[in-house]
C-alpha positions in Angstrom: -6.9 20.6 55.9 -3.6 20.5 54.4 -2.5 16.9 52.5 1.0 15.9 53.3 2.9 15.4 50.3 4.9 12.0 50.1 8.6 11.6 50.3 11.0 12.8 47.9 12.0 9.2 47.3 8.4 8.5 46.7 7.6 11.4 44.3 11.1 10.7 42.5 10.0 6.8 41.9 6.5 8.0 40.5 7.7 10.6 38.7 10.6 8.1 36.8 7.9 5.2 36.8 6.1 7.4 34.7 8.4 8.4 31.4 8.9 6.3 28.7 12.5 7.3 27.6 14.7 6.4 24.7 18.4 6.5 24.1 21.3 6.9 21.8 23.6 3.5 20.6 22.7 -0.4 20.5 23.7 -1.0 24.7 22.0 0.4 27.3 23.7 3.1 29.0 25.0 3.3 32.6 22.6 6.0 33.5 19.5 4.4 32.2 20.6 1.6 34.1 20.8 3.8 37.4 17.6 5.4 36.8 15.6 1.5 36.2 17.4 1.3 39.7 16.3 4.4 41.0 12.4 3.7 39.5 12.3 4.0 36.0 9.8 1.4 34.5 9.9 1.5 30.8 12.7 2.1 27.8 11.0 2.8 24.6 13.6 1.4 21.3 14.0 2.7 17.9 16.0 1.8 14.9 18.8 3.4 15.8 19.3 0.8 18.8 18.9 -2.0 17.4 21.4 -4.0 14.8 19.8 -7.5 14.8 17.5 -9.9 16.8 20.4 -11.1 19.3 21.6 -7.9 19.7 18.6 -6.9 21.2 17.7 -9.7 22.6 21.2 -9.2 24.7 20.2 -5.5 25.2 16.8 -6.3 26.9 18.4 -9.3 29.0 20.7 -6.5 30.2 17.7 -4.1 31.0 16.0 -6.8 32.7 19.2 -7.9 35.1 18.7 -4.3 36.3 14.5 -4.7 36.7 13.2 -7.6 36.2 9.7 -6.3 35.1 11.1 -3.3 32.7 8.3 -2.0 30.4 10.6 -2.6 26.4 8.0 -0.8 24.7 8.6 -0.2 20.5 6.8 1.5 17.6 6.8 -1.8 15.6 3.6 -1.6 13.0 5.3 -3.4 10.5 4.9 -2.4 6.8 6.3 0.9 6.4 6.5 1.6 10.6 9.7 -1.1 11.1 12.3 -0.9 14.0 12.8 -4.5 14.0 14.1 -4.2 10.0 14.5 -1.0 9.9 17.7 -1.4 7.4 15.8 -3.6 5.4 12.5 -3.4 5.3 9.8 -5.5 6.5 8.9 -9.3 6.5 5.0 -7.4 7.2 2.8 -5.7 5.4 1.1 -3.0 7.3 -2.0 -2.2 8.2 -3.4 -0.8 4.6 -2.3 -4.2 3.1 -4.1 -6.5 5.8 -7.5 -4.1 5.3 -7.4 -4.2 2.0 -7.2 -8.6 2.1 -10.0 -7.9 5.4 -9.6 -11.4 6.2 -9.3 -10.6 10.5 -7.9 -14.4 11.1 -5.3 -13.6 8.9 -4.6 -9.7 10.4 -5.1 -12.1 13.8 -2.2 -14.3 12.4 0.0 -11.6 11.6 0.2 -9.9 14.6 0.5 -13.0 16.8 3.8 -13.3 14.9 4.9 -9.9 14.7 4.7 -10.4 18.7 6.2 -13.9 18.7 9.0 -11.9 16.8 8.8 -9.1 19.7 8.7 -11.4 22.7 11.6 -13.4 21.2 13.6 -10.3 21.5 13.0 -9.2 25.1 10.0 -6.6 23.7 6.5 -6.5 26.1 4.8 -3.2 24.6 4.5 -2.3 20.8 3.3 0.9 20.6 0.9 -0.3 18.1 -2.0 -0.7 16.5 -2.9 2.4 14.5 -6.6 2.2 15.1 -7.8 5.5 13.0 -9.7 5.8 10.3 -7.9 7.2 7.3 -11.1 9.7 6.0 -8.5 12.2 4.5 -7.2 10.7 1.8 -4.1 13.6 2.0 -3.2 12.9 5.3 0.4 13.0 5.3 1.2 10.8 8.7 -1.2 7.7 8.4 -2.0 6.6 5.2 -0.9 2.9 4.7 -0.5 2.9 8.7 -4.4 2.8 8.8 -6.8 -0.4 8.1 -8.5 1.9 5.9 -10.8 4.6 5.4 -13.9 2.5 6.5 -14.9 3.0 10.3 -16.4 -1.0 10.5 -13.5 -2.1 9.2 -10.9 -0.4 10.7 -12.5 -1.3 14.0 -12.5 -5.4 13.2 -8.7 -5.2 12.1 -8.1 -3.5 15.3 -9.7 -5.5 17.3 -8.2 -8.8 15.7 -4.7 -6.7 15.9 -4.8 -6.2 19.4 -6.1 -10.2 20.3 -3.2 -11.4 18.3 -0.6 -8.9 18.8 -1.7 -9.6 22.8 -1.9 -13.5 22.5 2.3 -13.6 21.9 2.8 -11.9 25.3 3.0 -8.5 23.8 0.7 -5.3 25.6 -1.2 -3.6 22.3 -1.1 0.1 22.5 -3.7 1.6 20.4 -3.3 4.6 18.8 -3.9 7.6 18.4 -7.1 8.6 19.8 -9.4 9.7 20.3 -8.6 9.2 16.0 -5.7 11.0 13.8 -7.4 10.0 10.8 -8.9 13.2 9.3 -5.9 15.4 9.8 -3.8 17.5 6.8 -1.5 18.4 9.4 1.1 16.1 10.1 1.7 16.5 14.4 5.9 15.9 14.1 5.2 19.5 12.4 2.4 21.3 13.5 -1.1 20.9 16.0 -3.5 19.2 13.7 -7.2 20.5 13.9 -9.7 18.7 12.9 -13.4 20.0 12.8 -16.4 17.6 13.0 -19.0 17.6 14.7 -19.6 15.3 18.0 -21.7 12.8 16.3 -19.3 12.1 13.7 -16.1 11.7 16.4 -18.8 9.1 17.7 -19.6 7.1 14.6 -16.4 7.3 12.8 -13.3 7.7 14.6 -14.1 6.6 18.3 -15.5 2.8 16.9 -12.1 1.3 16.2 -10.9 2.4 19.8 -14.3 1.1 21.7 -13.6 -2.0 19.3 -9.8 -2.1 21.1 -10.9 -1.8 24.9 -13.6 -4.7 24.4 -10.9 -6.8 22.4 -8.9 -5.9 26.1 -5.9 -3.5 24.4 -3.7 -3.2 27.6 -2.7 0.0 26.8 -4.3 3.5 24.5 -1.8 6.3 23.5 -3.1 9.5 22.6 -2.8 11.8 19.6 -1.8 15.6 19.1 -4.4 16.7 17.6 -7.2 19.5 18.7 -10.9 18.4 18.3 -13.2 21.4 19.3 -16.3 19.1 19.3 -14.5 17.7 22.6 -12.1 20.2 23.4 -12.3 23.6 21.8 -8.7 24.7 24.3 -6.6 21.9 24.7 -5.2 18.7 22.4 -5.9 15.2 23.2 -3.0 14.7 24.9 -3.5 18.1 27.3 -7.2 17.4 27.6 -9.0 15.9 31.4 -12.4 16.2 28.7 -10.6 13.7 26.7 -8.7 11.1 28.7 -10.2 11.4 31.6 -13.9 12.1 30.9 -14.3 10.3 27.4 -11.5 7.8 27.5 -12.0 6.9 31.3 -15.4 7.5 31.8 -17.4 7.2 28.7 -15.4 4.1 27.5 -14.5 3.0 30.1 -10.7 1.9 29.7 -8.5 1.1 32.7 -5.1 0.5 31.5 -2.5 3.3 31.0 -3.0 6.0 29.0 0.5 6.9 26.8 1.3 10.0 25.7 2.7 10.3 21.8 5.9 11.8 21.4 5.8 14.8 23.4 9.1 16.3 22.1 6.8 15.9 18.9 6.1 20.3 17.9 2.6 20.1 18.4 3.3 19.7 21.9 6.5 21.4 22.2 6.4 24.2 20.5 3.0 25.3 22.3 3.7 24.2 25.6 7.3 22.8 26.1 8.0 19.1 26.7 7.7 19.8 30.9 5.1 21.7 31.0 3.0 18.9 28.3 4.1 16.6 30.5 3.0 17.9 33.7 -0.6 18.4 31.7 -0.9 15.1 30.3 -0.6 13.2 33.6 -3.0 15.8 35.2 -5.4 15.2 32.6 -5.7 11.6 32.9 -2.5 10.2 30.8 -0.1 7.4 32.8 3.3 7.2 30.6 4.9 10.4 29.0 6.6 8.8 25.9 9.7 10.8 25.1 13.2 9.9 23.2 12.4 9.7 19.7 14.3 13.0 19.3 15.8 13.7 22.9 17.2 10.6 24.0 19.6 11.8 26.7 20.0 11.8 30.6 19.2 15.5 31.1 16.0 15.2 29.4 15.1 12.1 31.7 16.1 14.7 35.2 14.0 17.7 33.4 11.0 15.7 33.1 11.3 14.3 36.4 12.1 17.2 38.2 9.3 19.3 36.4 6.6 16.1 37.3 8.4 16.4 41.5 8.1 20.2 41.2 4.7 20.3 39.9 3.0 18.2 42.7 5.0 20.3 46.0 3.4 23.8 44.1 -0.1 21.7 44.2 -0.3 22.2 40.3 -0.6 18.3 39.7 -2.1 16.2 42.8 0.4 13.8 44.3 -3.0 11.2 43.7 -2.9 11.5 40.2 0.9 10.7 39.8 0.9 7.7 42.0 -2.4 6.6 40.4 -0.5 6.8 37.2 2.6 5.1 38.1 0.5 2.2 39.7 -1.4 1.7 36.2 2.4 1.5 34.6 3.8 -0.7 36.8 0.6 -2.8 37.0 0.9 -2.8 32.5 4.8 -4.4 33.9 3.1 -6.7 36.2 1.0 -8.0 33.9 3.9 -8.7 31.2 5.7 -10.8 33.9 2.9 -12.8 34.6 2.6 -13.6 30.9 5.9 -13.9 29.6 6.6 -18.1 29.4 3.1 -18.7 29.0 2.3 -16.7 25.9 5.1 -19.6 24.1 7.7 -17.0 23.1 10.2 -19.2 21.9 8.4 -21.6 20.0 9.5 -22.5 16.6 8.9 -19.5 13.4 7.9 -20.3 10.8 10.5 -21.5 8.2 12.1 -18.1 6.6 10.6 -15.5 8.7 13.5 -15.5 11.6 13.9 -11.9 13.1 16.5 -10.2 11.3 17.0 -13.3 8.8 15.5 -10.5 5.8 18.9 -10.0 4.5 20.6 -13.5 4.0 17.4 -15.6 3.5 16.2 -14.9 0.3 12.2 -16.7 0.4 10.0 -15.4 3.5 7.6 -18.4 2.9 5.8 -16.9 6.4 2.7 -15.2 7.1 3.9 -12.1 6.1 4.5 -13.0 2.3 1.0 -14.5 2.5 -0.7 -11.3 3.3 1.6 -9.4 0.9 0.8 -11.6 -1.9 -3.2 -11.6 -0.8 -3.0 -7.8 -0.6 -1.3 -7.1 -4.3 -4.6 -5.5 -6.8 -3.3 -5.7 -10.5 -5.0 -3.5 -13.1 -4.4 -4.2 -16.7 -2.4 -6.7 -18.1 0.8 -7.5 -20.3 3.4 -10.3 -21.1 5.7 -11.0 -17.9 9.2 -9.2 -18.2 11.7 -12.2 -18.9 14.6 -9.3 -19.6 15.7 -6.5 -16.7 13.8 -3.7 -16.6 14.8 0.2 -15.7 12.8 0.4 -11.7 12.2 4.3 -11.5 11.5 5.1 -7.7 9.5 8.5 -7.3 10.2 9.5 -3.7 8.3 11.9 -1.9 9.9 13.3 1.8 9.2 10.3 3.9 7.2 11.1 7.3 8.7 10.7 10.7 6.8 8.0 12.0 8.0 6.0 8.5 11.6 7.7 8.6 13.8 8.3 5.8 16.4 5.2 6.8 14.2 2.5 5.6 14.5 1.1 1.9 11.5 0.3 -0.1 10.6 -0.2 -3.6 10.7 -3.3 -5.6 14.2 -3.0 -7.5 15.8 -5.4 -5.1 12.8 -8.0 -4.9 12.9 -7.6 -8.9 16.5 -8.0 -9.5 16.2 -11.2 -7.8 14.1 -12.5 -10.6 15.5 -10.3 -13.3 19.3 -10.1 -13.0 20.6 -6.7 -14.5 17.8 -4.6 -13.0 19.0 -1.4 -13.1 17.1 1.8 -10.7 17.3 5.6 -10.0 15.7 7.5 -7.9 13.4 10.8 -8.4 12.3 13.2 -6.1 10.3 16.7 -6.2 13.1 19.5 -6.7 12.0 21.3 -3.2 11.1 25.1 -3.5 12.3 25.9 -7.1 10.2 23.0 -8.2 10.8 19.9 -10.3 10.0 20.1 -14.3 7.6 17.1 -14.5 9.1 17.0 -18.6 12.4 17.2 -17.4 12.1 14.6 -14.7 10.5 12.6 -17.4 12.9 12.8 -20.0 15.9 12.3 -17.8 13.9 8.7 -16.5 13.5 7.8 -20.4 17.1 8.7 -20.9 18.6 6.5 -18.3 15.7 3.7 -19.1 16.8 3.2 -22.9 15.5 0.5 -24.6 14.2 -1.0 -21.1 10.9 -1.6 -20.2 10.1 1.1 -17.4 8.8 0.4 -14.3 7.3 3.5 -12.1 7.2 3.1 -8.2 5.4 5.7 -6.8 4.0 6.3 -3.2 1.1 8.2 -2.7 1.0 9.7 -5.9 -2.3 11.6 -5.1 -0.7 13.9 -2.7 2.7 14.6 -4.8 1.4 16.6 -7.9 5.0 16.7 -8.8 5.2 13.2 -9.2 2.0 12.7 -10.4 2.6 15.2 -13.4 5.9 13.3 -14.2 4.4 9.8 -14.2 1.8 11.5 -16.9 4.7 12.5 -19.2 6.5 9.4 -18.7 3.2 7.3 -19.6 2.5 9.9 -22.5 5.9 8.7 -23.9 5.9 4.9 -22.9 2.2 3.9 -22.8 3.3 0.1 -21.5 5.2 1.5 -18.6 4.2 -0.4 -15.5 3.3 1.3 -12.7 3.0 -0.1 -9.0 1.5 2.5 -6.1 3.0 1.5 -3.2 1.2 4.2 -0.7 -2.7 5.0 -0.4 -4.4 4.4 -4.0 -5.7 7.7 -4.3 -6.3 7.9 -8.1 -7.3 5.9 -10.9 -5.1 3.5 -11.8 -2.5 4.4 -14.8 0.1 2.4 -17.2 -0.1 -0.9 -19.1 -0.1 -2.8 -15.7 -0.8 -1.3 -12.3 -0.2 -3.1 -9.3 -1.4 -1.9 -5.9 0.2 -3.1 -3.2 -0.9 -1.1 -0.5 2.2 -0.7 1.4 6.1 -0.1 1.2 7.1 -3.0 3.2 9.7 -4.7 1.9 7.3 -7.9 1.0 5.0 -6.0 -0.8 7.6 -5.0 -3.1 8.5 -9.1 -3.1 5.1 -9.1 -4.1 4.6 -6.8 -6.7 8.1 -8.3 -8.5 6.8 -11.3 -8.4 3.7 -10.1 -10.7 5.9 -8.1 -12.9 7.9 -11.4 -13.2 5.2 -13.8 -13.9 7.1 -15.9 -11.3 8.1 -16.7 -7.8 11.6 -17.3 -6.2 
């Protein structure tokens, strides 16, 4: 017996209600307006659209007059993952920060407000929380974007993540699973292996997500990764073993399944963004998130076209597209019923106003709070009363992170210490940087100054690890604050941890170097 296939009206509406798309510029576009007309159900924002709080507010109200129950979906983790201030840092510490205080009414409180923030703006969907364990200490994508590298904990801070983050109106989607944690691979690059046996997927990296679906995360977005212990052939993403048989079945989640970037190589380069996508729906996954790097029109028709083509050659069943697009649009449903009563527009808290980061200088919010709470100090010495030389050792920033972002602690410090002065250090690339070099340049443009050493995830950079060594050889009461993953002992007179490059974690850390606060 021979299954009619739906109208080409019909297919075309699944197919759109399915993609999460970006764009280019800080105003929607006429045709991503047609196409939310045509069946489109979700926009997914970056930095680049968005140039303060009313400007987006203004850009989701125009979304909205074209559908009322758009899915605005973000990847808004705070700390060092910011749209929301992406050109100046975040009022948030991220997720290392909030695990290392692991205090879950105060992770709770912090993402209630990251949401209230969110909703404020017109934003239903963060594409967040990172719920995987960091186990590799040199993996080079999550790092401070995880709770931590302990499973029980990562899985409480998720859990209070999601009930918070949820609470403001705001759908959690928690990521990446089935667990990105133990990868060396970063899967912007390259497919990430990662090969463990089944019973440790199942004690260490599945507990945060299982901790997610019973805290009721709306939505789970998958990860780019190949697990042989659950798939030996296809990633996550690609995978029915995965999202439909483990994630579905096994765990029982409901809600829609999102795709990670699928321009993203480990998808792309292997299969090709239409021919991913047409796998990850038939696999079990709802919403193909794409625009990160193609944000354009054509990419939108491709997609769609490949998803309508797919179900008339019988390579995807029409049932498993419209079951898909039904899970989206009941995720937009959802947000409509909730939007009002989830007290989006009550009053923030004094200082922490979206986009107020630049022109108010005390965040007295949440956010300081957990900053401050988060800061470990090692060692001790007299508070600086004159400016200091800030050396920033900068490693190639991620994807996820981006390179747009500032971070460091010369601005929070020249607050308190007028005259600051900073440069900037970074590994030479393949000829390789002269650790003695890079050190006596720093002590050459320091002086007389104390120095003060920022370095991210000095563990993983030998380059800068080896330069921080001669720098410390030749200044012993150097300060040094490690603003990524604390991967090695701590060095210099005073080291200050602040597990995370948010923009108030460097607020934080000043404020210790100062022996004061604004």
């Amino acid at each position: 017996m021979t299954t009619l296939v739906s109208s080409t009206d019909t297919l075309t509406r699944d197919a759109l209600a399915v993609l999460q798309p970006g764009f280019l510029g800080t105003t929607a576009p006429d045709w991503l307006l047609r196409r939310l007309g045509e069946g489109l159900s979700s926009v997914g924002l970056f930095g680049r659209n968005i140039t303060s709080p009313e400007q987006l507010a203004a850009l989701t109200e125009r979304l909205r007059a074209e559908r009322d129950d758009v899915l605005v979906a973000i990847d808004e983790e705070g700390g060092d993952v910011t749209r929301l201030e992406v050109r100046h840092g975040s009022s948030f510490p991220g997720n290392y920060a909030l695990g290392a205080v692991d205090d879950v009414d105060l992770t709770r409180a912090v993402a209630r407000e990251l949401g209230r923030r969110l909703a404020e703006c017109g934003v239903n969907l963060n594409w967040a929380p990172s719920a995987d364990v960091n186990s590799n200490q040199d993996n080079p994508v999550i790092g401070v974007r995880s709770f931590g590298a302990d499973t029980a904990l990562v899985a409480r801070h998720t859990a209070a993540y999601v009930e918070g983050l949820q609470s403001a109106g705001v759908a959690a989607c928690t990521k990446h699973f089935p667990g990105h944690g133990d990868t060396s691979v970063d899967s912007h690059h390259a497919m990430p292996r990662i090969d463990v046996d089944l019973d440790t997927v199942n004690a260490r990296d599945l507990l945060p997500f299982r901790a997610a679906i019973a805290a009721g995360s709306k939505s789970v977005m998958s990860a780019h990764i190949l697990l042989p212990a659950l798939d030996p052939e296809r990633p996550a993403t690609l995978s029915p073993r995965i999202l439909t048989g483990l994630l579905r079945e096994e765990l029982g989640f409901q809600g829609p399944i999102v795709t990670d970037g699928m321009e993203m190589r480990a998808i792309a380069s292997a299969y090709g963004i239409e021919r991913g996508s047409v796998l990850a729906i038939a696999a079990g996954a709802d919403a193909i998130c794409v625009g990160g790097g193609l944000a354009d029109e054509e990419t939108v028709l491709r997609l769609r076209d490949a998803l309508v083509a797919a179900v008339r050659n019988g390579e995807l069943p029409e049932e498993r597209l419209a079951d898909a697009a039904a899970r989206v649009r009941g995720l937009a449903d959802w947000t409509l019923r909730v939007r009002g009563a989830s007290e989006p527009g009550a009053d923030s808290q004094e200082g922490t106003a979206p986009g107020t980061a630049s022109t108010l200088a005390p965040d007295t919010g949440i956010g300081l709070v957990a900053a401050r709470r988060a800061v470990r100090v090692t060692g001790s010495v007299e508070p600086l009363t004159e400016a200091p030389y800030v050396a920033a050792f900068t490693p190639v920033a991620n994807i996820a992170v981006g390179d747009e972002t500032p971070w460091g602690v010369a601005a929070e410090l020249g607050r308190l210490l007028p005259g600051t002065e900073t440069g900037s250090y970074s590994d030479a690339g393949e000829a390789g940087t002269d650790p003695a070099a890079l050190a006596g340049e720093l002590l050459a443009a320091a002086g007389d100054r104390t120095v003060v050493a920022v370095v991210r995830d000095a563990h993983r950079h030998r380059w800068m690890a080896d330069a921080l060594d001669a720098v410390l050889a030749a200044r012993p009461g150097t300060v040094v604050v490690e603003m990524g993953v604390n991967g090695a002992e701590p060095r210099g007179a005073l080291h200050i941890a602040t597990h995370g490059a948010a923009r108030v974690c460097g607020r934080a850390a000043a404020e210790v170097i100062a022996g004061r606060r604004e």
